[in-house]
DRENDOTOR-327715 format. One line per field, with one value per residue: residue in one letter; x, y, z of N, C-alpha, C in turn; residue number from 1. Coordinates in nm, 2 decimals, padded with zeros to 4 digits. Example, Ala and Ser with C-alpha at 12.3 -4.5 7.8 and 13.67 -1.06 7.14 Angstrom:
BEGIN
resn: (a,s)
n.px: (01.32,01.28)
n.py: (-00.57,-00.22)
n.pz: (00.78,00.71)
ca.px: (01.23,01.37)
ca.py: (-00.45,-00.11)
ca.pz: (00.78,00.71)
c.px: (01.32,01.29)
c.py: (-00.33,00.00)
c.pz: (00.78,00.79)
resi: (1,2)
***
This chain:
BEGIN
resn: (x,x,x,x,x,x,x,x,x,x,x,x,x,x,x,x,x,x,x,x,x,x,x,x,x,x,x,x,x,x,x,x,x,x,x,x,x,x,x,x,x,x,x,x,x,x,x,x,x,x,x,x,x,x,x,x,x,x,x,x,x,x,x,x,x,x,x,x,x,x,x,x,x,x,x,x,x,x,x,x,x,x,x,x,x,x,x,x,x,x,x,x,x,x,x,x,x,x,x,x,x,x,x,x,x,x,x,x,x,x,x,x,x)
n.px: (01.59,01.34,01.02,00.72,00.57,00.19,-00.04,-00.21,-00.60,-00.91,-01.00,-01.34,-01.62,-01.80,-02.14,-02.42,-02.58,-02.45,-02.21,-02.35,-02.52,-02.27,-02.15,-02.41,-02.35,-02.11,-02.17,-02.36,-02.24,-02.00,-02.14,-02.22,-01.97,-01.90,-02.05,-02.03,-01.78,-01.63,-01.71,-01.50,-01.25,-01.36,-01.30,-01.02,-00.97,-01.12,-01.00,-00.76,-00.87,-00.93,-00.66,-00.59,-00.75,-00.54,-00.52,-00.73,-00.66,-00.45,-00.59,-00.78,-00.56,-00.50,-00.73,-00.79,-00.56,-00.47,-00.55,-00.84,-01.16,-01.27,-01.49,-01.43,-01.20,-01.26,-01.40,-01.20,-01.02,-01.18,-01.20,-00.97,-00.96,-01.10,-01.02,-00.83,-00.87,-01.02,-00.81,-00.62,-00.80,-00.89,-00.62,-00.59,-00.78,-00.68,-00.49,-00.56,-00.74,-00.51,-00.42,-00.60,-00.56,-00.27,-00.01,00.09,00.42,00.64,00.90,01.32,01.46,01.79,02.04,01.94,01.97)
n.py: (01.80,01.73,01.76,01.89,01.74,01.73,01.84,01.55,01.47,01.50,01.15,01.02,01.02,00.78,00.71,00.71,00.55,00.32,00.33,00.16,-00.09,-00.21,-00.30,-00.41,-00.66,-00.77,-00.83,-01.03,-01.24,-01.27,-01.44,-01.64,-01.76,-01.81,-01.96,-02.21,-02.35,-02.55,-02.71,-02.72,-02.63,-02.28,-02.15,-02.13,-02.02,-01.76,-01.65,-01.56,-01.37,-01.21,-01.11,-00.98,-00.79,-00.57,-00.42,-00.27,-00.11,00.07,00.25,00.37,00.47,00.66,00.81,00.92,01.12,01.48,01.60,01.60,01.72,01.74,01.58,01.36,01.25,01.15,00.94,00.80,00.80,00.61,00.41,00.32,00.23,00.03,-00.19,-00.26,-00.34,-00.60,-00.74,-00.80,-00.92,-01.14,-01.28,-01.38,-01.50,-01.74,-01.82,-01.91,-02.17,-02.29,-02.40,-02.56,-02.79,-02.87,-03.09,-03.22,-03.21,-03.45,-03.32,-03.45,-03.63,-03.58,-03.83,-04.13,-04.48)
n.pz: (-03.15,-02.90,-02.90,-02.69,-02.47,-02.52,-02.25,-02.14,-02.28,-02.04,-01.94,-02.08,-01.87,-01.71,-01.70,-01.44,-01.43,-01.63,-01.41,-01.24,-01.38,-01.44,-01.20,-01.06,-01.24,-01.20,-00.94,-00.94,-01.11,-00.91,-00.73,-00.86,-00.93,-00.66,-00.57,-00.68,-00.62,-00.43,-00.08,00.05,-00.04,-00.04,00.24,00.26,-00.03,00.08,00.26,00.11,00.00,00.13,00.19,-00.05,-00.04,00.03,-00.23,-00.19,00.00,-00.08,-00.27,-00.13,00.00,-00.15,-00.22,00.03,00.00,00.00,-00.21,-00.23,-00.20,00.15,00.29,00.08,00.12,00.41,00.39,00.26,00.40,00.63,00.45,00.43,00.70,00.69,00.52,00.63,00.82,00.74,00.61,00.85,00.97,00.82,00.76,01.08,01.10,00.89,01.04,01.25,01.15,01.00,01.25,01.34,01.19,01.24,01.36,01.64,01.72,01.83,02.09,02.02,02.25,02.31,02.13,01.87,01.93)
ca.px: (01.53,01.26,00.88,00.71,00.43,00.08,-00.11,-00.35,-00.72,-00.94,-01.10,-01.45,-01.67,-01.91,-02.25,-02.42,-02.64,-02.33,-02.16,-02.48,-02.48,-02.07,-02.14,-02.44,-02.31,-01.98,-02.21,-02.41,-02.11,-01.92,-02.19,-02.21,-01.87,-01.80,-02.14,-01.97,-01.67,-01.69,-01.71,-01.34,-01.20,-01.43,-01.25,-00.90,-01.01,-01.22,-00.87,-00.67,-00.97,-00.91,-00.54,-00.58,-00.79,-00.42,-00.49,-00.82,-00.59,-00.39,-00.69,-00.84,-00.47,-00.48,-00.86,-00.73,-00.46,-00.48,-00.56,-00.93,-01.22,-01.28,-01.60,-01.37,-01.08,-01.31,-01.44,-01.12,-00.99,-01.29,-01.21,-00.83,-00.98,-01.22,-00.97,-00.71,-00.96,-01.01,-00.68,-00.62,-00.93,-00.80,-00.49,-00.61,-00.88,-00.59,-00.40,-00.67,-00.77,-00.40,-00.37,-00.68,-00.50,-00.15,-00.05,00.18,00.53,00.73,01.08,01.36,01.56,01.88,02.09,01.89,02.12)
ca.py: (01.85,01.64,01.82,01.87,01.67,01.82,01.70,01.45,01.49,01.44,01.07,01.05,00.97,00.67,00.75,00.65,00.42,00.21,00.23,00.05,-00.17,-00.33,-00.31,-00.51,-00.79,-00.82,-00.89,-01.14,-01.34,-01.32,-01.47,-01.77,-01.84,-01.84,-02.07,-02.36,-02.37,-02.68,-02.63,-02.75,-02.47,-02.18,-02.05,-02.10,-01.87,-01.63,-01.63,-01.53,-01.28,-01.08,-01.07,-00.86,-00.66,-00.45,-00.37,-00.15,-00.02,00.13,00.31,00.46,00.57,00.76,00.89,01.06,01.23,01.61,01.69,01.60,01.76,01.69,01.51,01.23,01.26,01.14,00.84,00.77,00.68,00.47,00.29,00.23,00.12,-00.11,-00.26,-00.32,-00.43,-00.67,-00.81,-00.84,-01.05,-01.25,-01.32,-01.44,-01.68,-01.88,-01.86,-02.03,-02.29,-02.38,-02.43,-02.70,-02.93,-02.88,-03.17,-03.20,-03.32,-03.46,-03.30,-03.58,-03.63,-03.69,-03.94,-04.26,-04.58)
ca.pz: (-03.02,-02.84,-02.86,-02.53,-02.45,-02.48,-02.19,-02.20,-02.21,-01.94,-01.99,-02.03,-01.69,-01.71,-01.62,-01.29,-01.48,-01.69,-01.38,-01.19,-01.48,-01.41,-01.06,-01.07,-01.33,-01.12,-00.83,-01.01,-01.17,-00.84,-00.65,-00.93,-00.94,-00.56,-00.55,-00.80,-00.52,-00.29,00.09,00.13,-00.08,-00.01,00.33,00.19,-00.10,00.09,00.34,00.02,-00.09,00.21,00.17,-00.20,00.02,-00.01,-00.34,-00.19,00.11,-00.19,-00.36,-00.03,00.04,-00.26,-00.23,00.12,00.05,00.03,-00.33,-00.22,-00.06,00.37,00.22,-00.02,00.26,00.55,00.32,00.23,00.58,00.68,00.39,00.49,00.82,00.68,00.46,00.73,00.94,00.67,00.58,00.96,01.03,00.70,00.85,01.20,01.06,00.83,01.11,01.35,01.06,01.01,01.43,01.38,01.12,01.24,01.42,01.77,01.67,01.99,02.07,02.04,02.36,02.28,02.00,01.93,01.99)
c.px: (01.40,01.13,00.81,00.60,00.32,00.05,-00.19,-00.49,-00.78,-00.99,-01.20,-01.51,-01.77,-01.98,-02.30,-02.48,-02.55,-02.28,-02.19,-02.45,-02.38,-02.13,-02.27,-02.41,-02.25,-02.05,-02.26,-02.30,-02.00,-01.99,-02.22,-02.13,-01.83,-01.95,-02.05,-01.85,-01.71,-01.65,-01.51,-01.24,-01.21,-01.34,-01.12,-00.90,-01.04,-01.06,-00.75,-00.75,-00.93,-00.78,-00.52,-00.67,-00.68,-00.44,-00.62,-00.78,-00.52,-00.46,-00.73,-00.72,-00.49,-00.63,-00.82,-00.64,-00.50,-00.52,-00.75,-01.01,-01.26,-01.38,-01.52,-01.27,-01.14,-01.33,-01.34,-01.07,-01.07,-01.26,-01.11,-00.86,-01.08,-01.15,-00.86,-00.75,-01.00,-00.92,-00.64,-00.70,-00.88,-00.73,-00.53,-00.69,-00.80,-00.54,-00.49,-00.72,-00.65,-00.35,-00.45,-00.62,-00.39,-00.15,00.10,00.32,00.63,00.92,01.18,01.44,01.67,01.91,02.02,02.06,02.03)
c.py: (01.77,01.76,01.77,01.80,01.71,01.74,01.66,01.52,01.38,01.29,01.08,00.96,00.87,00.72,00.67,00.51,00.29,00.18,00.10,-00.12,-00.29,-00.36,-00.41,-00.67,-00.85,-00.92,-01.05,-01.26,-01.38,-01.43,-01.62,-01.82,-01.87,-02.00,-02.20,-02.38,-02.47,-02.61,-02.64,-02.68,-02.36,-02.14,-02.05,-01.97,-01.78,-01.58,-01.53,-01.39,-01.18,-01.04,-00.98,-00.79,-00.53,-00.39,-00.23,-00.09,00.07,00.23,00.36,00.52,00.69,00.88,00.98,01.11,01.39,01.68,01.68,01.67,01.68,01.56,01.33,01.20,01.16,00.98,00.75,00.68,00.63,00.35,00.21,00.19,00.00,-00.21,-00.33,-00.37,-00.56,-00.82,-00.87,-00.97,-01.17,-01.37,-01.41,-01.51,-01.74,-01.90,-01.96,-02.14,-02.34,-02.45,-02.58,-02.85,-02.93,-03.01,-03.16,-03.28,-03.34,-03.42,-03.45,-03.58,-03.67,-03.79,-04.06,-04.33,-04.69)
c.pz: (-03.00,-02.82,-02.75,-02.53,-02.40,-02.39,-02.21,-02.15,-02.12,-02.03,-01.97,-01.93,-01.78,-01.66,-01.52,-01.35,-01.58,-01.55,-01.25,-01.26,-01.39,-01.29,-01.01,-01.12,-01.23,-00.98,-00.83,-01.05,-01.02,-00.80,-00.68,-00.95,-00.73,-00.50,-00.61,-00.69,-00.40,-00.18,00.11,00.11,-00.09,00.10,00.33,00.04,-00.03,00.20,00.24,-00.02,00.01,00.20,00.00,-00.13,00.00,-00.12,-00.26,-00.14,-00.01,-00.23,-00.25,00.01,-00.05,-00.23,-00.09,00.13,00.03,-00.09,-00.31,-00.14,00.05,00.33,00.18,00.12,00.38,00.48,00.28,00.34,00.66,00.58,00.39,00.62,00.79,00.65,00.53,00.84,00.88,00.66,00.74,01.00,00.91,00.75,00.97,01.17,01.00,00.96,01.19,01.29,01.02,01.11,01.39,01.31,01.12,01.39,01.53,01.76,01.84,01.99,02.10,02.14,02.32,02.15,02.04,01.91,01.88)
resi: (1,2,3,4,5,6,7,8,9,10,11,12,13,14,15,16,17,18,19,20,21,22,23,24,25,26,27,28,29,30,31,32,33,34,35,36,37,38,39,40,41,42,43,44,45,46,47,48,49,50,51,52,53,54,55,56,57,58,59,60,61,62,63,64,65,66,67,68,69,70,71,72,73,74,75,76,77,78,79,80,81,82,83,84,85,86,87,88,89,90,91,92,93,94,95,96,97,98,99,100,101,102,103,104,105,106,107,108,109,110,111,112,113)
***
């Protein structure tokens, strides 16, 4: 017979000042890797950066659903509007920088001879 599985304990919380800390470093480190990126690569990345925006839509879906208070709830869905405001705007800038270096192909009339 299969024993039941205790549940797990809670994990423990990071404090505000550790998670200052990450959240500054990350800042710092993004800000010197996206510097070392030539210009010609930079808005093709940053085009791709907003399309993993989905992963935050994901994580604000979850923060408003209904197990939260009105408070987390409200924060939640500004932040699935921000993010899809995002990914959107993403989207419509490749698209407008793929229009500029796409080039005009002529339809062929007819079999050549």
């Amino acid at each position: 017979m299969i024993a039941p599985i205790a549940p797990a304990e809670a994990a423990p919380q990071a404090d505000l000042w550790s998670q200052l800390f990450v959240f500054m470093l990350a800042t710092f480190i993004g800000l010197g890797v996206i510097r070392r990126v030539s210009r010609l690569l930079h808005t093709p990345l940053m085009s791709i950066t907003n399309a993993i925006s989905a992963i935050a839509v994901v994580g604000a879906i979850l923060v408003a659903g209904p197990d939260y208070p009105v408070g987390t709830r409200v924060l939640g869905a500004i932040a699935v509007f921000a993010s899809m405001t995002n990914i959107v705007s993403g989207f419509l800038i490749t698209q407008r920088m793929l229009k500029m270096f796409k080039t005009e192909t002529k339809a062929i009339e007819g079999p050549r001879q």
